[in-house]
C-alpha positions in Angstrom: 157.1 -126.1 -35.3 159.0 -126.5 -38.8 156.8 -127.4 -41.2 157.3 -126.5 -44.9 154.7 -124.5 -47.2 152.0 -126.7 -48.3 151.1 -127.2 -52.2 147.4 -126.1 -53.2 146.6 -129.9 -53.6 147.9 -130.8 -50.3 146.2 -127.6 -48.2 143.2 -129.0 -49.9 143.7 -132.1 -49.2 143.9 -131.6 -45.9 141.1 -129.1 -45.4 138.4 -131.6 -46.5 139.6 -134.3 -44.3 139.3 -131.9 -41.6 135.7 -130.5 -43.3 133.7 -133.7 -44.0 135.0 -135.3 -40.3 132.6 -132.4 -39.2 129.8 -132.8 -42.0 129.8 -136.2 -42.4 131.3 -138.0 -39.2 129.8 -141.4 -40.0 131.9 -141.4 -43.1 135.1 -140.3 -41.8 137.8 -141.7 -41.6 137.9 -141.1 -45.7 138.9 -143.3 -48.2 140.8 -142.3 -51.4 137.2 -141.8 -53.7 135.6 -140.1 -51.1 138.7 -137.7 -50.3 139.0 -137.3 -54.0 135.4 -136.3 -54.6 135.4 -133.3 -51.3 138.7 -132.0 -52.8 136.8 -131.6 -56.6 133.8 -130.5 -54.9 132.0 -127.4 -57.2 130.6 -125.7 -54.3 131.9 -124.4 -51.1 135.1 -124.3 -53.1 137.8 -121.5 -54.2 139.4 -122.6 -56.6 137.6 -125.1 -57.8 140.2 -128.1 -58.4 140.0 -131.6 -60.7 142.1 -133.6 -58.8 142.6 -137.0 -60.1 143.2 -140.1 -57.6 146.8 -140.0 -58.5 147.5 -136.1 -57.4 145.4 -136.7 -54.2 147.7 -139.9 -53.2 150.9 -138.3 -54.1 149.2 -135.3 -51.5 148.5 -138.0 -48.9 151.7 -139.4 -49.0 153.2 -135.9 -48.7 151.2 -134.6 -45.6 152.0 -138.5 -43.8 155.2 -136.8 -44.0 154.6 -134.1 -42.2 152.6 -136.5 -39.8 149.5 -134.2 -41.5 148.2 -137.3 -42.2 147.9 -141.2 -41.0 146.2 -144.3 -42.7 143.5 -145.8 -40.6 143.9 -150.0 -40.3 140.8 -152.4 -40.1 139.0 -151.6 -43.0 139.1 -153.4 -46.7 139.2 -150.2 -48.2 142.4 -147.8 -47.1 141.2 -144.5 -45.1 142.6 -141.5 -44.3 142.9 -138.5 -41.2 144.1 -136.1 -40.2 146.3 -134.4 -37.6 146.0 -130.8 -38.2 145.0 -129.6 -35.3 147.8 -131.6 -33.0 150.6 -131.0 -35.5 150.4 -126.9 -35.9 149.1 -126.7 -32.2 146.0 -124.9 -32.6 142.6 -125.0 -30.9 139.3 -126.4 -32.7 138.6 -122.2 -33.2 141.8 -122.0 -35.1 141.2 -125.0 -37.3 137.9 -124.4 -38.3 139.1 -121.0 -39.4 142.2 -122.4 -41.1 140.2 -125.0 -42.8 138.1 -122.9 -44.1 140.4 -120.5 -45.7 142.1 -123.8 -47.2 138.6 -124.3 -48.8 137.5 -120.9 -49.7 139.8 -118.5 -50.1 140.5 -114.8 -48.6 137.5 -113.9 -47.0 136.5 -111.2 -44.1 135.9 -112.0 -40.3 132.0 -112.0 -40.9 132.3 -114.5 -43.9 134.4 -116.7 -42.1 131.8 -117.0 -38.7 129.2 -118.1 -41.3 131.2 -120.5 -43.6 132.3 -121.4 -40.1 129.2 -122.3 -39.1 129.1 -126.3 -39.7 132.7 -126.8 -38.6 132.6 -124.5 -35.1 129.9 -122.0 -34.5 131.2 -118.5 -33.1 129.2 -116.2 -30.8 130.3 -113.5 -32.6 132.4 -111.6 -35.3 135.2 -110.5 -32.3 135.3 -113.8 -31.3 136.6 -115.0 -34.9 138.9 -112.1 -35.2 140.2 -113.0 -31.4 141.9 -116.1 -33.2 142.5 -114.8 -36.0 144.7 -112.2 -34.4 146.1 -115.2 -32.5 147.0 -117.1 -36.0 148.6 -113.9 -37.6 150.7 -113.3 -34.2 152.3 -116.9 -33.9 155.9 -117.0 -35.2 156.1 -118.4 -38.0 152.8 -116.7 -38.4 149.8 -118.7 -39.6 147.0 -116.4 -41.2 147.6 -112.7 -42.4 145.5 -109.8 -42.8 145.1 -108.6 -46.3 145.3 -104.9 -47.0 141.8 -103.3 -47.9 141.0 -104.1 -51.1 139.4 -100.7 -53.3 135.9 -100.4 -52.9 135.8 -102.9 -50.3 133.9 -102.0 -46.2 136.3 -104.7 -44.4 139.3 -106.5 -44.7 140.1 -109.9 -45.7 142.1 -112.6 -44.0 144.1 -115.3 -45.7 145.6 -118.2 -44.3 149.6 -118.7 -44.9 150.1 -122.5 -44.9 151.1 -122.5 -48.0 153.1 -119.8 -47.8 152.9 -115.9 -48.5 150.2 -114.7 -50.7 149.5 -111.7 -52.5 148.5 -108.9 -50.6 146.7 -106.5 -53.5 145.0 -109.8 -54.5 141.3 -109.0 -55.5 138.5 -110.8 -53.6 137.5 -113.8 -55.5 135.0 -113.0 -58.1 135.4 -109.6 -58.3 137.2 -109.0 -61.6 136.2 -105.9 -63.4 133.3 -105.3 -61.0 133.5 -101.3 -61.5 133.8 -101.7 -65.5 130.6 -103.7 -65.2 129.0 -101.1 -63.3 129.4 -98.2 -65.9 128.2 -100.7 -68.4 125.0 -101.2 -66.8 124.7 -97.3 -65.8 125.4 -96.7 -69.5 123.1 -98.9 -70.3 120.3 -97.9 -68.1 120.7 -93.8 -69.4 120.6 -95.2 -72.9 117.5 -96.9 -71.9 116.1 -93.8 -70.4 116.8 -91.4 -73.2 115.1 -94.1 -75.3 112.2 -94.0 -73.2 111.9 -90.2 -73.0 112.2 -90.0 -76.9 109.4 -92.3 -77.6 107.2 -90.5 -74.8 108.1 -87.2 -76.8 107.2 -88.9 -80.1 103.9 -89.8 -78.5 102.8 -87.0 -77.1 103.6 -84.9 -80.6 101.4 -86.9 -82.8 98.8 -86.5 -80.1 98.9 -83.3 -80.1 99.8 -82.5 -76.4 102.4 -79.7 -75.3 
Protein backbone atom coordinates (compact mmCIF):
# COMPACT_ATOMS: atom_id res chain seq x y z
CA UNK A 1 0.00 0.00 0.00
CA UNK A 2 1.23 3.67 -0.98
CA UNK A 3 -1.04 5.97 -0.17
CA UNK A 4 -0.13 9.58 0.79
CA UNK A 5 -1.11 11.42 4.20
CA UNK A 6 -4.63 12.51 4.13
CA UNK A 7 -5.63 16.36 4.77
CA UNK A 8 -8.06 16.92 8.00
CA UNK A 9 -10.91 17.57 5.43
CA UNK A 10 -10.31 14.52 3.46
CA UNK A 11 -9.87 12.03 6.74
CA UNK A 12 -13.10 13.57 7.54
CA UNK A 13 -14.53 13.22 4.74
CA UNK A 14 -14.02 9.88 4.56
CA UNK A 15 -14.87 8.90 8.14
CA UNK A 16 -18.52 10.07 7.86
CA UNK A 17 -19.05 8.19 4.70
CA UNK A 18 -17.84 5.33 6.45
CA UNK A 19 -20.03 6.51 9.86
CA UNK A 20 -23.50 7.39 8.51
CA UNK A 21 -23.32 3.97 6.02
CA UNK A 22 -23.56 2.38 9.54
CA UNK A 23 -26.08 4.91 11.26
CA UNK A 24 -28.12 5.73 8.57
CA UNK A 25 -27.89 2.81 5.77
CA UNK A 26 -31.13 3.87 4.06
CA UNK A 27 -29.42 7.07 3.26
CA UNK A 28 -26.18 5.93 2.16
CA UNK A 29 -24.77 6.19 -0.58
CA UNK A 30 -24.41 10.15 0.36
CA UNK A 31 -24.95 12.93 -1.64
CA UNK A 32 -22.81 16.17 -1.50
CA UNK A 33 -25.54 18.12 1.25
CA UNK A 34 -25.76 15.17 3.24
CA UNK A 35 -21.86 14.44 3.27
CA UNK A 36 -21.41 18.08 3.90
CA UNK A 37 -23.75 18.31 6.87
CA UNK A 38 -22.02 14.69 8.80
CA UNK A 39 -18.53 16.39 8.13
CA UNK A 40 -19.94 19.91 10.06
CA UNK A 41 -21.69 17.85 12.53
CA UNK A 42 -21.38 19.66 16.35
CA UNK A 43 -21.49 16.53 18.10
CA UNK A 44 -19.61 13.33 18.00
CA UNK A 45 -16.97 15.53 16.53
CA UNK A 46 -13.17 16.56 17.37
CA UNK A 47 -12.54 19.23 15.90
CA UNK A 48 -15.42 20.50 15.01
CA UNK A 49 -15.13 21.68 11.15
CA UNK A 50 -17.35 24.24 8.75
CA UNK A 51 -16.80 22.76 5.74
CA UNK A 52 -18.39 24.41 2.85
CA UNK A 53 -19.67 22.34 -0.29
CA UNK A 54 -16.70 23.45 -2.20
CA UNK A 55 -13.86 22.10 0.33
CA UNK A 56 -15.87 18.82 0.75
CA UNK A 57 -15.93 18.29 -3.35
CA UNK A 58 -12.32 19.33 -3.78
CA UNK A 59 -11.97 16.31 -0.74
CA UNK A 60 -14.12 13.93 -2.84
CA UNK A 61 -12.27 14.40 -5.77
CA UNK A 62 -9.02 13.88 -3.90
CA UNK A 63 -9.89 10.54 -2.11
CA UNK A 64 -11.50 9.25 -5.93
CA UNK A 65 -7.88 9.51 -6.40
CA UNK A 66 -6.78 7.40 -4.14
CA UNK A 67 -9.76 5.09 -5.18
CA UNK A 68 -10.92 6.27 -1.37
CA UNK A 69 -13.82 7.14 -2.96
CA UNK A 70 -16.35 6.39 -6.08
CA UNK A 71 -19.52 8.22 -7.45
CA UNK A 72 -22.58 6.07 -7.35
CA UNK A 73 -24.75 6.23 -11.00
CA UNK A 74 -28.62 5.98 -11.15
CA UNK A 75 -29.64 8.59 -9.07
CA UNK A 76 -30.70 12.47 -10.12
CA UNK A 77 -28.75 13.68 -7.36
CA UNK A 78 -24.75 12.60 -7.46
CA UNK A 79 -23.78 10.14 -4.34
CA UNK A 80 -20.78 9.18 -2.84
CA UNK A 81 -18.85 5.85 -1.00
CA UNK A 82 -16.46 4.70 0.08
CA UNK A 83 -13.60 2.14 -0.22
CA UNK A 84 -11.72 2.39 2.98
CA UNK A 85 -11.84 -0.66 4.18
CA UNK A 86 -10.71 -2.49 0.65
CA UNK A 87 -8.10 0.09 -0.24
CA UNK A 88 -5.89 0.10 3.35
CA UNK A 89 -6.78 -3.74 3.75
CA UNK A 90 -8.22 -3.78 7.03
CA UNK A 91 -11.05 -5.72 8.70
CA UNK A 92 -14.55 -4.07 9.65
CA UNK A 93 -12.71 -4.05 13.58
CA UNK A 94 -10.04 -1.89 12.12
CA UNK A 95 -12.25 0.49 10.26
CA UNK A 96 -14.60 1.19 12.82
CA UNK A 97 -11.69 2.02 15.00
CA UNK A 98 -9.93 4.11 12.34
CA UNK A 99 -13.14 5.84 11.65
CA UNK A 100 -13.63 6.78 14.74
CA UNK A 101 -10.40 8.35 15.51
CA UNK A 102 -10.94 10.24 12.05
CA UNK A 103 -14.09 11.63 13.90
CA UNK A 104 -13.03 12.09 17.41
CA UNK A 105 -9.71 12.40 18.04
CA UNK A 106 -7.00 10.63 20.41
CA UNK A 107 -8.90 8.63 22.73
CA UNK A 108 -8.07 5.50 25.05
CA UNK A 109 -9.02 1.73 24.21
CA UNK A 110 -12.19 1.93 26.55
CA UNK A 111 -13.41 5.25 24.78
CA UNK A 112 -12.95 3.79 21.58
CA UNK A 113 -15.20 0.24 22.36
CA UNK A 114 -17.98 2.72 23.31
CA UNK A 115 -17.76 5.41 20.55
CA UNK A 116 -17.41 2.12 18.67
CA UNK A 117 -20.42 1.00 19.65
CA UNK A 118 -22.91 2.00 16.56
CA UNK A 119 -20.20 1.24 13.92
CA UNK A 120 -18.93 -2.50 15.38
CA UNK A 121 -19.61 -3.59 18.89
CA UNK A 122 -16.55 -5.18 20.79
CA UNK A 123 -16.79 -7.86 23.48
CA UNK A 124 -14.32 -6.24 25.26
CA UNK A 125 -11.54 -3.58 25.92
CA UNK A 126 -8.60 -6.45 24.78
CA UNK A 127 -10.42 -7.08 21.91
CA UNK A 128 -10.14 -3.30 20.67
CA UNK A 129 -6.61 -3.07 21.76
CA UNK A 130 -5.97 -6.63 19.83
CA UNK A 131 -6.42 -4.42 16.58
CA UNK A 132 -5.19 -1.70 17.63
CA UNK A 133 -1.93 -3.39 18.18
CA UNK A 134 -2.52 -4.79 14.80
CA UNK A 135 -2.89 -1.06 13.17
CA UNK A 136 0.21 0.29 15.06
CA UNK A 137 2.30 -2.95 13.89
CA UNK A 138 1.52 -2.74 9.99
CA UNK A 139 4.31 -1.15 7.98
CA UNK A 140 3.71 1.85 7.16
CA UNK A 141 1.95 1.78 10.43
CA UNK A 142 -1.63 2.93 10.70
CA UNK A 143 -2.57 3.99 14.41
CA UNK A 144 0.05 4.92 17.16
CA UNK A 145 0.05 4.78 20.84
CA UNK A 146 0.41 8.09 22.49
CA UNK A 147 2.74 8.42 25.43
CA UNK A 148 0.76 8.87 28.88
CA UNK A 149 -0.37 12.03 29.07
CA UNK A 150 0.32 13.79 33.05
CA UNK A 151 -2.38 13.06 35.23
CA UNK A 152 -3.91 10.71 32.97
CA UNK A 153 -4.84 6.37 34.25
CA UNK A 154 -4.46 5.12 30.46
CA UNK A 155 -3.06 5.81 27.22
CA UNK A 156 -4.37 7.18 24.22
CA UNK A 157 -4.38 6.00 20.64
CA UNK A 158 -4.30 8.10 17.59
CA UNK A 159 -4.80 7.10 14.12
CA UNK A 160 -1.85 8.12 11.57
CA UNK A 161 -3.70 8.58 8.17
CA UNK A 162 -2.85 11.71 8.01
CA UNK A 163 0.26 11.45 9.02
CA UNK A 164 2.37 11.65 12.35
CA UNK A 165 0.90 13.48 15.16
CA UNK A 166 2.09 14.98 18.18
CA UNK A 167 2.95 12.71 20.82
CA UNK A 168 2.81 15.20 24.16
CA UNK A 169 -0.47 16.38 22.60
CA UNK A 170 -3.00 16.94 25.55
CA UNK A 171 -6.33 15.04 25.50
CA UNK A 172 -8.90 17.12 23.86
CA UNK A 173 -10.50 19.37 26.25
CA UNK A 174 -8.16 19.25 28.86
CA UNK A 175 -6.39 22.66 28.72
CA UNK A 176 -5.41 24.00 32.04
CA UNK A 177 -7.41 21.37 33.87
CA UNK A 178 -4.96 21.42 37.03
CA UNK A 179 -4.97 25.43 37.06
CA UNK A 180 -8.71 25.07 37.31
CA UNK A 181 -8.53 22.82 40.01
CA UNK A 182 -6.50 25.18 42.45
CA UNK A 183 -8.98 27.74 41.48
CA UNK A 184 -11.84 25.96 42.72
CA UNK A 185 -9.81 24.54 45.92
CA UNK A 186 -8.85 28.21 46.46
CA UNK A 187 -12.12 29.07 46.15
CA UNK A 188 -13.74 26.52 48.35
CA UNK A 189 -11.01 27.41 51.51
CA UNK A 190 -11.96 30.98 50.91
CA UNK A 191 -15.47 29.93 51.17
CA UNK A 192 -14.81 28.04 54.33
CA UNK A 193 -12.81 30.61 56.14
CA UNK A 194 -15.81 32.87 55.26
CA UNK A 195 -18.06 30.52 56.74
CA UNK A 196 -16.08 29.87 59.96
CA UNK A 197 -15.74 33.71 60.50
CA UNK A 198 -19.39 34.43 60.36
CA UNK A 199 -20.06 31.27 62.68
CA UNK A 200 -17.42 32.99 65.08
CA UNK A 201 -19.26 36.39 64.68
CA UNK A 202 -22.43 34.57 65.62
CA UNK A 203 -21.67 32.85 68.33
CA UNK A 204 -19.82 36.12 70.05
CA UNK A 205 -22.75 38.34 70.01
CA UNK A 206 -24.67 35.37 71.51
CA UNK A 207 -22.68 35.15 73.99
CA UNK A 208 -21.43 31.44 73.57
CA UNK A 209 -17.68 30.31 74.19
Amino acid sequence: MSLRDLSAAEARVLAVLVEKLHTVPDSYPLSLNALTQGCNQKTAREPVMNLSEAEVLEALNELKGMSLVQEVSGSRVVRFEHNLRRVYGVPGQAEALLTVLMLRGPQTAAELRLNCERLHRFADISSVEGFLDELAERQPPLAVKLPRAPGAREQRWAHLLAGPVAMDAAPAGSGGEAPRRDEELQALRAEVDLLKSQVARLMAELGLA
